[in-house]
mmCIF file of the N, C-alpha and C atoms, coordinates in Angstrom:
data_MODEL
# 
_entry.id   MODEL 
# 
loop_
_atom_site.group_PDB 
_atom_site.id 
_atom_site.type_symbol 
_atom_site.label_atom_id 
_atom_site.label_alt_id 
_atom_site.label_comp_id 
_atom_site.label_asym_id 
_atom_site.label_entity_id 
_atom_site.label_seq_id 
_atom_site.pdbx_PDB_ins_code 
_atom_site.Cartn_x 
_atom_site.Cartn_y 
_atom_site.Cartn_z 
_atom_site.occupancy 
_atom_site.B_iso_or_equiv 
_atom_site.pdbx_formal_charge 
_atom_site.auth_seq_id 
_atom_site.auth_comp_id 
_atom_site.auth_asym_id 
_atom_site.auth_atom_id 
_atom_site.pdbx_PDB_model_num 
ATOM 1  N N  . UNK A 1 1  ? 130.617 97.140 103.101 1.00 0.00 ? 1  UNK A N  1 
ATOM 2  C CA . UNK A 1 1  ? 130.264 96.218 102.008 1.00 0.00 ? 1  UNK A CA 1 
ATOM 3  C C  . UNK A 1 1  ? 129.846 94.866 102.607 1.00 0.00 ? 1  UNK A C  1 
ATOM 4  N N  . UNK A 1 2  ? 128.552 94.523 102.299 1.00 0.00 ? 2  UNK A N  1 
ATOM 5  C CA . UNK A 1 2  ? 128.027 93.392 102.768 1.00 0.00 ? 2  UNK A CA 1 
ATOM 6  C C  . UNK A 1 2  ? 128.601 92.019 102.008 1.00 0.00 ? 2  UNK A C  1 
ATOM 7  N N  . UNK A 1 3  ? 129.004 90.712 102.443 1.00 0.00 ? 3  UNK A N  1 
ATOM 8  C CA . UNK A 1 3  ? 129.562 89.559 101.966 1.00 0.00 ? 3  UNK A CA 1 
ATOM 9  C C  . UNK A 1 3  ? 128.383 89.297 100.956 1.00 0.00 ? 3  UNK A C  1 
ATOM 10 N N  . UNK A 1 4  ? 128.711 88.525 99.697  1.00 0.00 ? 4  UNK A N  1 
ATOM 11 C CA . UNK A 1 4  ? 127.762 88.266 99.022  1.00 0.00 ? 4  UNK A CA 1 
ATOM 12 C C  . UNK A 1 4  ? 126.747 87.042 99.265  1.00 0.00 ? 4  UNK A C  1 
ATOM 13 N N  . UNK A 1 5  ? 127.330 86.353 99.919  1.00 0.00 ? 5  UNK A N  1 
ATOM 14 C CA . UNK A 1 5  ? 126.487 85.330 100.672 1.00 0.00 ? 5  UNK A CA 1 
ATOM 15 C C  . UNK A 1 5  ? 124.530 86.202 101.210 1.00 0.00 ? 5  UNK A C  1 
ATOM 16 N N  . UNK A 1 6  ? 125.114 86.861 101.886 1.00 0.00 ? 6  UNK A N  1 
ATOM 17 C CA . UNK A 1 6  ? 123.848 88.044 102.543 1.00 0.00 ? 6  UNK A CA 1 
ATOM 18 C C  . UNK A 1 6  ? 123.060 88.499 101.960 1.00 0.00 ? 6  UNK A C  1 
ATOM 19 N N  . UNK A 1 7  ? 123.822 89.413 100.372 1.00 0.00 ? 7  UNK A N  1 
ATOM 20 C CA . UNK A 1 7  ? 122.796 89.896 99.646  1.00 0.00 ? 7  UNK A CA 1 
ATOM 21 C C  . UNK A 1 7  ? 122.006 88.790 99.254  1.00 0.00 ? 7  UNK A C  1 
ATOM 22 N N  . UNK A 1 8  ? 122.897 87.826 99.383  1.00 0.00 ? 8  UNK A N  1 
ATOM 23 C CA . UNK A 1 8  ? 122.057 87.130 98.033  1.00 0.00 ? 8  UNK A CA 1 
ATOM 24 C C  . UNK A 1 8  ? 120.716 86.520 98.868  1.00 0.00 ? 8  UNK A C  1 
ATOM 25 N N  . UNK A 1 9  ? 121.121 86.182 100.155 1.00 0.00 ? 9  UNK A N  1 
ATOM 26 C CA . UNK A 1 9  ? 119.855 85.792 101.272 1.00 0.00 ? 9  UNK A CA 1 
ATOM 27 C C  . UNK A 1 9  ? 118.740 87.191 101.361 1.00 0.00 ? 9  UNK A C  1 
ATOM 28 N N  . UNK A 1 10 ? 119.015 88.311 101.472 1.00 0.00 ? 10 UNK A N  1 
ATOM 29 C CA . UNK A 1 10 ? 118.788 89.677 101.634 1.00 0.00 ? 10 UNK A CA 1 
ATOM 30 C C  . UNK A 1 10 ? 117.640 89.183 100.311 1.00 0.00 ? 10 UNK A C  1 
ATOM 31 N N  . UNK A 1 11 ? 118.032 89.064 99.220  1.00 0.00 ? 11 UNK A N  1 
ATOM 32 C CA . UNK A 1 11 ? 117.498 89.235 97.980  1.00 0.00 ? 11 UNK A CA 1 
ATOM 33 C C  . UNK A 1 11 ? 116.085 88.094 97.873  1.00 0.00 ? 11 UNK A C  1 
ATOM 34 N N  . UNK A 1 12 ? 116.775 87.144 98.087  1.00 0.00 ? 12 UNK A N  1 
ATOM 35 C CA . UNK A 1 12 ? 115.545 86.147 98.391  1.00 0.00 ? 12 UNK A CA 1 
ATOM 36 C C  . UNK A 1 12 ? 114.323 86.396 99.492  1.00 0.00 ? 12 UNK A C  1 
ATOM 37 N N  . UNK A 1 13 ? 115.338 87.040 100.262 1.00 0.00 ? 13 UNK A N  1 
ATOM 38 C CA . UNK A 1 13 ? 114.060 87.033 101.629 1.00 0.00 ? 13 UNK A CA 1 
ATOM 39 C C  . UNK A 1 13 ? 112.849 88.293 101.453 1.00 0.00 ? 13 UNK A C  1 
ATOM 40 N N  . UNK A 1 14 ? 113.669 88.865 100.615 1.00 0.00 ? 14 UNK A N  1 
ATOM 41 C CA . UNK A 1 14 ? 112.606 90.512 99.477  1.00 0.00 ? 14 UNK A CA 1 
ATOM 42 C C  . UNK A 1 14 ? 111.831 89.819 98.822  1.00 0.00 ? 14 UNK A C  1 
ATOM 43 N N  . UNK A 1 15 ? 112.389 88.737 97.942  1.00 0.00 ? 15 UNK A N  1 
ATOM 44 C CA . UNK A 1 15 ? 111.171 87.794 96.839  1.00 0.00 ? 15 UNK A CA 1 
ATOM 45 C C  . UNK A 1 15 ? 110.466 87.398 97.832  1.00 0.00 ? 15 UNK A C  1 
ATOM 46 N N  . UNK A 1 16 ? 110.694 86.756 98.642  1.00 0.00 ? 16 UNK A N  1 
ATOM 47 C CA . UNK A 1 16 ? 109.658 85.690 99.288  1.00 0.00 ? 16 UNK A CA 1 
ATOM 48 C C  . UNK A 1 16 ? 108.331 86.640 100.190 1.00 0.00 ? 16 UNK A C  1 
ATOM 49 N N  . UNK A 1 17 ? 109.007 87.922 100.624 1.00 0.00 ? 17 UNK A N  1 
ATOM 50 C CA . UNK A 1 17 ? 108.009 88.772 101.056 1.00 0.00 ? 17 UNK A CA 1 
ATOM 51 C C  . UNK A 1 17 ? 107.011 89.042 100.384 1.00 0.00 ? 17 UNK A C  1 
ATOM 52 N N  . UNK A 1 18 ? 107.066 89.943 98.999  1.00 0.00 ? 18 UNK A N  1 
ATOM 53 C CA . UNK A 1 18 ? 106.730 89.901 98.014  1.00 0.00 ? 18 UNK A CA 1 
ATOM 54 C C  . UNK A 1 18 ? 106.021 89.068 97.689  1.00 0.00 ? 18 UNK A C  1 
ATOM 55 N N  . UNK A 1 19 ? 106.195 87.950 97.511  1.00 0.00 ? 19 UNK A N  1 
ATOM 56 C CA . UNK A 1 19 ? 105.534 86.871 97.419  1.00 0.00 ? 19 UNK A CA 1 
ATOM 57 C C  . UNK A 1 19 ? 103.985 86.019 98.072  1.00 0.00 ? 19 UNK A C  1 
ATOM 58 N N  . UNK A 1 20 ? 104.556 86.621 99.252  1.00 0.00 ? 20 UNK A N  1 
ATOM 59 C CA . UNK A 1 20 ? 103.610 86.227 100.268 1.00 0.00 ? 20 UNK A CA 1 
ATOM 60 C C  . UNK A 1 20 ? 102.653 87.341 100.329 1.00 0.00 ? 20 UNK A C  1 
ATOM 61 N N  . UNK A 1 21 ? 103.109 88.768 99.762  1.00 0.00 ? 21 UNK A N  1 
ATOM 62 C CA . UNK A 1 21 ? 101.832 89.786 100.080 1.00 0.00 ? 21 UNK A CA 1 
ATOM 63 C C  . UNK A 1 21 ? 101.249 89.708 98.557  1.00 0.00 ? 21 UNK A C  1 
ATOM 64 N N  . UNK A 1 22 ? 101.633 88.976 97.755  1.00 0.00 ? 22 UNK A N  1 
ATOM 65 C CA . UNK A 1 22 ? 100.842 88.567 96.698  1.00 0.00 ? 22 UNK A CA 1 
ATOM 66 C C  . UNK A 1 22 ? 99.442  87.407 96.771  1.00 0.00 ? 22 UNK A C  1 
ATOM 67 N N  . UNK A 1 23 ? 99.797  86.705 97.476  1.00 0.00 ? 23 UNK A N  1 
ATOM 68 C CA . UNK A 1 23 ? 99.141  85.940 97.498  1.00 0.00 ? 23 UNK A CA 1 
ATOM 69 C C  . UNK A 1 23 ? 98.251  86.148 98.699  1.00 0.00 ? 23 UNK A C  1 
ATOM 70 N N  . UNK A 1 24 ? 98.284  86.945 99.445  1.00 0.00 ? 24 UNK A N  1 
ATOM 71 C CA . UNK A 1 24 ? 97.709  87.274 100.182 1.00 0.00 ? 24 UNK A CA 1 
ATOM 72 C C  . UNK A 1 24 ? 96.631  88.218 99.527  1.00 0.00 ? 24 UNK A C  1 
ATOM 73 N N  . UNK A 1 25 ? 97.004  89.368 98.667  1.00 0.00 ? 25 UNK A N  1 
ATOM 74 C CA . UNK A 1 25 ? 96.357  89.832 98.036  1.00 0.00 ? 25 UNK A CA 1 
ATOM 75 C C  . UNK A 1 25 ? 95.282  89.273 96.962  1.00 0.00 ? 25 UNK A C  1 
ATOM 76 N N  . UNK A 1 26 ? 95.736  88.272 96.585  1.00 0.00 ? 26 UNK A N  1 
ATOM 77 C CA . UNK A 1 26 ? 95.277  87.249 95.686  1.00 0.00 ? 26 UNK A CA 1 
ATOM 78 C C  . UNK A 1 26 ? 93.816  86.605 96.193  1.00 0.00 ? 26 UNK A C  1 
ATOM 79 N N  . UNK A 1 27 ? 94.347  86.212 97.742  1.00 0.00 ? 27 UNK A N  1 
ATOM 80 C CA . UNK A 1 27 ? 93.001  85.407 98.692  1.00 0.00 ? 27 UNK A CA 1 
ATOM 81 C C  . UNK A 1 27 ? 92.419  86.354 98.991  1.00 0.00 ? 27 UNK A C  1 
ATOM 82 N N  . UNK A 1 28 ? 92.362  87.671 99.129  1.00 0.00 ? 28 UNK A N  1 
ATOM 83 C CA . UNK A 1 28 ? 91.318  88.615 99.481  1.00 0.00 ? 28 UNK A CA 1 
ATOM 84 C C  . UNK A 1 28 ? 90.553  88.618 98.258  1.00 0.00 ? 28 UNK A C  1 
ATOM 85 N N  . UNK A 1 29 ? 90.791  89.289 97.330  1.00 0.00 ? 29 UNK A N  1 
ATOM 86 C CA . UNK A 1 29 ? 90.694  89.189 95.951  1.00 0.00 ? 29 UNK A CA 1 
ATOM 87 C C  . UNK A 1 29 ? 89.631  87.886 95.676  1.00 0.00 ? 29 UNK A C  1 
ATOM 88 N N  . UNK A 1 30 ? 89.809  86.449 95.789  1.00 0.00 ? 30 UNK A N  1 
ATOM 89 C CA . UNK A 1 30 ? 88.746  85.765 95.534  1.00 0.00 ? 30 UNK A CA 1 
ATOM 90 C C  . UNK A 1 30 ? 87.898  85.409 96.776  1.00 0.00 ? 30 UNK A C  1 
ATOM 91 N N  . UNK A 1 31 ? 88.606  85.806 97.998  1.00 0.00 ? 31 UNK A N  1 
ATOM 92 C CA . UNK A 1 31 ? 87.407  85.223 98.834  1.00 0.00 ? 31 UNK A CA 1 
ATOM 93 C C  . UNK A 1 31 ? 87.137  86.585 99.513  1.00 0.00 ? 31 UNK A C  1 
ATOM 94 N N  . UNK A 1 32 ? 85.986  87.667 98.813  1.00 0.00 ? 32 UNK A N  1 
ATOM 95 C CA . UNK A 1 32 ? 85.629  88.669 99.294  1.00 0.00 ? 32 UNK A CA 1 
ATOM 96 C C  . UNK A 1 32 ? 84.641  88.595 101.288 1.00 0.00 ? 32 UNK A C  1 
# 
């Protein structure tokens, strides 16, 4: 069982990935 401190970093660091292959997707998307 992981401390909850972790998930909760674990959890953010999933959004922020996420995040970043969005917007990445995003700049392809307008700058063909």
């Amino acid at each position: 069982m992981l401390p909850k401190g972790v998930g909760v970093l674990y959890a953010k660091r999933k959004r922020l990935i996420e995040w970043q292959r969005q917007i990445e997707l995003l700049h392809i998307f307008v700058n063909p």
